[in-house]
N, C-alpha and C positions, 0 to 999 in steps of 0.2 A: 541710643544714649552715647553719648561725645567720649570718647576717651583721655588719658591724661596730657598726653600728647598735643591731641587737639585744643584740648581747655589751654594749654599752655600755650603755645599758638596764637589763640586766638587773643585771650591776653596780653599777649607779648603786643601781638601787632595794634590792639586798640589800646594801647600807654602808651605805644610811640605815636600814633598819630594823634594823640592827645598833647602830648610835648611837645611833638612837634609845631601842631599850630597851636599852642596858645604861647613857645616863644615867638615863633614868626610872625604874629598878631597883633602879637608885643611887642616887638620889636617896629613893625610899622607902625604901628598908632602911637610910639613915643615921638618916632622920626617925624610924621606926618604934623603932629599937633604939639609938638614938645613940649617941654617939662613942666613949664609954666600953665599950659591948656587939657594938662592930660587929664583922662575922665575916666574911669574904671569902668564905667556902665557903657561906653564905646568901644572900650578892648574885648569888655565881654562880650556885645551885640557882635563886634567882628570876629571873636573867636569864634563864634558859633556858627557864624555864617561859610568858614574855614573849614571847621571841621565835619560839616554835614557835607560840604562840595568835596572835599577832600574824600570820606567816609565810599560816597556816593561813587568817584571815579577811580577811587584803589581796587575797587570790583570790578569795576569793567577794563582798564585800560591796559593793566600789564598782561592779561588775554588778548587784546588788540595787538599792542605793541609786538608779542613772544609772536605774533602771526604775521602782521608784515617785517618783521625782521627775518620771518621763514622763506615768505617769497622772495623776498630782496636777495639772500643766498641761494636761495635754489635754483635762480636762472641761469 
């Protein structure tokens, strides 16, 4: 069973990258198609496509990352 800690944690970080990309989503599909062509159902098919990639590499990569940044200094 998850403690408080962790639920908060985990929370925490799944509303940022929620905010995250659906302003950045946002923000490109206003720029991309502007104000005139903007389509709701475009921002949202690209929000989602943001945040499942996003979802997907916040798990792997700052482990990748924290490890070549170790060899990099330890030579």
């Amino acid at each position: 069973m998850m403690n408080i800690a962790k639920k908060r944690t985990l929370l925490s970080k799944s509303l940022n990258l929620l905010v995250t990309t659906a302003l950045i989503s946002f923000t490109l599909t206003l720029v991309n198609s502007g104000t005139n062509n903007f389509s709701y159902f475009i921002w949202l098919r690209s929000w989602l496509v943001a945040f499942v990639v996003i979802l997907f590499l916040s798990s792997i990569l700052p482990q990748r990352i924290t490890t070549l940044v170790t060899r990099f200094i330890d030579r």
